[in-house]
N, CA, C and O atoms as a DFTB+ gen file, in Angstrom:
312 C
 N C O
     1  1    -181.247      -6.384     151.827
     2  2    -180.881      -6.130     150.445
     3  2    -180.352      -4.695     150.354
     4  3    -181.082      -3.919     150.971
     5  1    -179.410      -4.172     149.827
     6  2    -178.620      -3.234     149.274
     7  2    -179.211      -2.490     147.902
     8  3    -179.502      -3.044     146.842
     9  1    -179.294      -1.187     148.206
    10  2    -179.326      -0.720     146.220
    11  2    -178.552       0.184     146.575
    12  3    -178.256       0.748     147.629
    13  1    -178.121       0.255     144.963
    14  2    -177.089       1.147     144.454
    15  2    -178.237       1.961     143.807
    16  3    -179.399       1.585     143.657
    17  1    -177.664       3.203     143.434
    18  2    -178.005       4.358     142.514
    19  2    -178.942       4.073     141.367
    20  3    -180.069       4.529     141.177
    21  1    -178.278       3.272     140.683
    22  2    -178.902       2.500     139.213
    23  2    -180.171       1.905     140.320
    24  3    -181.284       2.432     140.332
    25  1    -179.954       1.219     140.852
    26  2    -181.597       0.668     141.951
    27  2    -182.314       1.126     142.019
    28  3    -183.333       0.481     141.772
    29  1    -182.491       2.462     142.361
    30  2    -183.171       3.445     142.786
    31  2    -183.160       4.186     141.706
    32  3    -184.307       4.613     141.577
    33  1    -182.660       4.476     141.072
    34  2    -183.227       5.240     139.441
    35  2    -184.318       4.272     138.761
    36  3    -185.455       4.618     138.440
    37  1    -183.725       2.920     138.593
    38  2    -184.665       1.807     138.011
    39  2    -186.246       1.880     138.964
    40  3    -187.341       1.709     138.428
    41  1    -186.103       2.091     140.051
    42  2    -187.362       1.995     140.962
    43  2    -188.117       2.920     141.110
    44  3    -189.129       2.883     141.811
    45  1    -187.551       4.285     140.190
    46  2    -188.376       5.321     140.032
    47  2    -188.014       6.185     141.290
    48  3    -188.509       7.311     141.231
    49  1    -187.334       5.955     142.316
    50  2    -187.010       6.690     143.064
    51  2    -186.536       7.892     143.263
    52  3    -186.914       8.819     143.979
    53  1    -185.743       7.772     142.607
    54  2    -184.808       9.109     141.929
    55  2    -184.333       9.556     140.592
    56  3    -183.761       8.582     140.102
    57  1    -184.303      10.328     139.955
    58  2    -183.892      10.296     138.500
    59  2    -182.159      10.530     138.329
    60  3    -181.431      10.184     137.398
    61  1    -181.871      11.147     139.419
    62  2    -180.476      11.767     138.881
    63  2    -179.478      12.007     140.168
    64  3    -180.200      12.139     141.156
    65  1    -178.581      12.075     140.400
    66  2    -177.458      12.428     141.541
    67  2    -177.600      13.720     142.623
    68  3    -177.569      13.901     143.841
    69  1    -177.791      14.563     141.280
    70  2    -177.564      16.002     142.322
    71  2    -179.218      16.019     142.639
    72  3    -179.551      17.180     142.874
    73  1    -180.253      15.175     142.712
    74  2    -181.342      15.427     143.011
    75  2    -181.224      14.514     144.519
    76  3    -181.638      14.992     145.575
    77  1    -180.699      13.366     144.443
    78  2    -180.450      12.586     145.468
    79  2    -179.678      13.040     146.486
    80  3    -179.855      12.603     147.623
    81  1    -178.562      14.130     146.167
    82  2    -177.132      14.733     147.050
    83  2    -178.362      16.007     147.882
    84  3    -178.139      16.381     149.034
    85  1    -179.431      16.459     147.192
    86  2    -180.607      17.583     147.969
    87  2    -181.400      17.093     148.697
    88  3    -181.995      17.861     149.453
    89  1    -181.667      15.846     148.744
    90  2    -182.670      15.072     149.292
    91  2    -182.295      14.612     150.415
    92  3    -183.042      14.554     151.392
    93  1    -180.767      14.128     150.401
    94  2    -179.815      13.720     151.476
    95  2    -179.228      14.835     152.566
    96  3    -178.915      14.686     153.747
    97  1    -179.202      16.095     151.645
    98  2    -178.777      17.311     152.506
    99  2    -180.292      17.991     153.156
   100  3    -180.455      18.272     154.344
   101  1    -181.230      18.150     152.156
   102  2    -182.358      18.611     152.842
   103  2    -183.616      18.212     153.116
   104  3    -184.461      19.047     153.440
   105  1    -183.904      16.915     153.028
   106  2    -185.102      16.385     153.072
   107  2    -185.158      14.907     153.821
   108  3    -186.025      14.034     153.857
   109  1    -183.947      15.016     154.352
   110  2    -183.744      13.494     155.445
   111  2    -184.028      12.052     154.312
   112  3    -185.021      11.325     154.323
   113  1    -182.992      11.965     153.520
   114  2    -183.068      10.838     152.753
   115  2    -182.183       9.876     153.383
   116  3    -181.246      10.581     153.757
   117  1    -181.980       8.919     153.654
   118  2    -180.998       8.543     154.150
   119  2    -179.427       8.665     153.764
   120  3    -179.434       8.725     152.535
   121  1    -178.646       8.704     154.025
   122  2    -177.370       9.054     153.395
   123  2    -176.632       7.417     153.275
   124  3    -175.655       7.175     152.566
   125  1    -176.988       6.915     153.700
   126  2    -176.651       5.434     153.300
   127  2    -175.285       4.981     153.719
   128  3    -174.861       5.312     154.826
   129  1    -174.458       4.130     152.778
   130  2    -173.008       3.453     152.929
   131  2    -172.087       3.784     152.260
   132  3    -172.559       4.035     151.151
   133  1    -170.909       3.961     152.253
   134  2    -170.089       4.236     151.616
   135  2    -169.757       2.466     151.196
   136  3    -169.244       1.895     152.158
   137  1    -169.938       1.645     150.097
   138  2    -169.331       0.475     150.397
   139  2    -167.502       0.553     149.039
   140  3    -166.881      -0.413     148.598
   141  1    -167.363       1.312     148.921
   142  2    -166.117       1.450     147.571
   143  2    -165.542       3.159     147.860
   144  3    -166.098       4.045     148.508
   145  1    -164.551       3.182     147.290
   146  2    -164.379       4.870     147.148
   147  2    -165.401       5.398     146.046
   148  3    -165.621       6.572     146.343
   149  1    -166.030       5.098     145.052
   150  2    -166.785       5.595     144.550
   151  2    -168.278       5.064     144.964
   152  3    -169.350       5.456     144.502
   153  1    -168.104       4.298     145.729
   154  2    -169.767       3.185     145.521
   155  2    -170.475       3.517     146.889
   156  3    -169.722       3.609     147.859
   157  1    -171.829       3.709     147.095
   158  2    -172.299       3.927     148.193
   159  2    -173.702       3.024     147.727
   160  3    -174.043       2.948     146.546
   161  1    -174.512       2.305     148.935
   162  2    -175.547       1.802     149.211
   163  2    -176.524       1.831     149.958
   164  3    -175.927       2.095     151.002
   165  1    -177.570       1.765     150.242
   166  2    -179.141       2.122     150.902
   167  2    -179.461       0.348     150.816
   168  3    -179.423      -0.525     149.950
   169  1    -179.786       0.452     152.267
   170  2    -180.811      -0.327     152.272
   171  2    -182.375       0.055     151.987
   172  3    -182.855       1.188     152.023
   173  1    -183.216      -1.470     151.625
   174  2    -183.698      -1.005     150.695
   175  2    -185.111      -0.757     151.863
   176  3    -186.227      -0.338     151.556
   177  1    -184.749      -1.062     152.890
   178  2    -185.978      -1.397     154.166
   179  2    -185.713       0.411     154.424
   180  3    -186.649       1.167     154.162
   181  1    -184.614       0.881     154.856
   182  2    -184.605       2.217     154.985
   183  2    -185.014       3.536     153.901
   184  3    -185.435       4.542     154.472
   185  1    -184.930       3.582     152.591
   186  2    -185.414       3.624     151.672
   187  2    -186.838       3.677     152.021
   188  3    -187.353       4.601     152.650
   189  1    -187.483       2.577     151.554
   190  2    -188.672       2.062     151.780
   191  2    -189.617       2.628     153.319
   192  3    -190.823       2.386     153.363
   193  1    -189.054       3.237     154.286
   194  2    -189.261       4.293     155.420
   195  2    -189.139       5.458     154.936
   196  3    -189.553       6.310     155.723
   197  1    -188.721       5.894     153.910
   198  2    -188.571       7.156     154.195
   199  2    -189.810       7.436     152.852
   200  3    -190.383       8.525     152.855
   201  1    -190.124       6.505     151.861
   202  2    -190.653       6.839     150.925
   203  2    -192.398       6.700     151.997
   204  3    -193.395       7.359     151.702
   205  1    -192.345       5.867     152.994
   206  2    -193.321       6.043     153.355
   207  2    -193.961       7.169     154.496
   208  3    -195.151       7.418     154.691
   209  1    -192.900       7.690     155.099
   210  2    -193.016       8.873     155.863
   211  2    -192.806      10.300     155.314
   212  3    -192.892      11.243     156.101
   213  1    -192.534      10.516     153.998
   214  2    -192.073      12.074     153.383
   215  2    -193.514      12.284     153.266
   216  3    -194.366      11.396     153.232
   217  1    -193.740      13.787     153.198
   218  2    -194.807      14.298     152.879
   219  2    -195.290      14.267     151.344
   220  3    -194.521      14.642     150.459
   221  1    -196.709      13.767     151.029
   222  2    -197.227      14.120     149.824
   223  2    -197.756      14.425     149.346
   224  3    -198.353      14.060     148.333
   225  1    -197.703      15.703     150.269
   226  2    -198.863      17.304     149.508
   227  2    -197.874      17.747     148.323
   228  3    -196.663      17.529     148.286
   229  1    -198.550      18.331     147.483
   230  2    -197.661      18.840     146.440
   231  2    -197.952      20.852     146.924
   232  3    -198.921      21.190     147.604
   233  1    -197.133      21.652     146.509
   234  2    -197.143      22.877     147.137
   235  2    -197.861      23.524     146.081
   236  3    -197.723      23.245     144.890
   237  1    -198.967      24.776     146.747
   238  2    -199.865      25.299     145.889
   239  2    -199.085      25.880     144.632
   240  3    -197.932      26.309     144.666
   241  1    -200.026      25.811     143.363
   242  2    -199.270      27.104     142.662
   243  2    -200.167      27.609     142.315
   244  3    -201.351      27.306     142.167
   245  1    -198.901      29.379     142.013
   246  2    -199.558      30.490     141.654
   247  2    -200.263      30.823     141.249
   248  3    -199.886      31.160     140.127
   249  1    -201.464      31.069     141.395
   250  2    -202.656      31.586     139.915
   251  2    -201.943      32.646     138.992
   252  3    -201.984      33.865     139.161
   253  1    -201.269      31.962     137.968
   254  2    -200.909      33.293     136.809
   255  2    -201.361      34.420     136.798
   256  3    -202.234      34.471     137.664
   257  1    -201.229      35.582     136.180
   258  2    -202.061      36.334     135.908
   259  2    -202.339      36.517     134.441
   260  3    -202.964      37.465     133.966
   261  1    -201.748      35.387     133.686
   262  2    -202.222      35.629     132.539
   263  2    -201.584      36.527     131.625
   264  3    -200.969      37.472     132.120
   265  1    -201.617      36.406     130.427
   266  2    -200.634      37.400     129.507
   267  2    -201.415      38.955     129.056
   268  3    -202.565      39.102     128.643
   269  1    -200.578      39.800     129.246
   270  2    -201.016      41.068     130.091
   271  2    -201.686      41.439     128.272
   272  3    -201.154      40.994     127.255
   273  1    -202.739      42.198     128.298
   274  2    -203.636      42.196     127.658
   275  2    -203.777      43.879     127.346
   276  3    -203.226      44.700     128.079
   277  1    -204.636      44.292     126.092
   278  2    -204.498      45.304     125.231
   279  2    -205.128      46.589     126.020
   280  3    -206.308      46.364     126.289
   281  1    -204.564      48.221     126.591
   282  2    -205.435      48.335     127.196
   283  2    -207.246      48.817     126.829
   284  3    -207.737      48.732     125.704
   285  1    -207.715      49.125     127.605
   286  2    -209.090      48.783     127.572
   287  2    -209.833      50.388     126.906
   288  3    -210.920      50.532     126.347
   289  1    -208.862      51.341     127.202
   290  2    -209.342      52.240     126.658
   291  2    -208.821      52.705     124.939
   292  3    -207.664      52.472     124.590
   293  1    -210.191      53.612     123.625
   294  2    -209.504      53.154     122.500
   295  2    -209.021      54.880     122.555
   296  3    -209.469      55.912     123.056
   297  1    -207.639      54.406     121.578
   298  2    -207.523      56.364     121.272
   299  2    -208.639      56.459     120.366
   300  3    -209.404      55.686     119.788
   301  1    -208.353      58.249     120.501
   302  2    -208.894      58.855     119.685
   303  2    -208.382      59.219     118.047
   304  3    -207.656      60.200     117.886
   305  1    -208.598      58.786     117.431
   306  2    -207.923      59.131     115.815
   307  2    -208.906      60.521     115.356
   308  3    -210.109      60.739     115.497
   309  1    -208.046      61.142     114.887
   310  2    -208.917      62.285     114.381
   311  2    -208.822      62.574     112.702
   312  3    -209.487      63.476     112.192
């Protein structure tokens, strides 16, 4: 079986183009078929390999530091 773009958006795979064109350039997505001058296709078995071999740690994040706060010492009013 073949998917197109719309396939793989519908399947939750991907949301959008230029997210798919990064994935293909840097994250070993498959780059698939050209089957039209505009139309390209994935099988759906290859696909389906790669969703099961990518990594799915998500990458730490930052501990904020929080919104920078009043300082601690008071003036003096005279």
């Amino acid at each position: 079986m073949r998917l197109r773009f719309c396939d793989l958006k519908a399947e939750g795979v991907v949301n959008n183009r230029v997210t798919l064109g990064n994935w293909i350039r840097k994250h070993g997505f498959p780059p698939g078929q050209l089957t039209g001058p505009n139309s390209r296709t994935w099988s759906a078995a290859e696909v389906q390999a790669w969703l099961a071999n990518r990594p799915t740690a998500t990458k730490p994040v930052p501990k904020s530091p929080g919104r920078p706060r009043k300082a601690d010492h008071v003036t003096a009013e005279a």
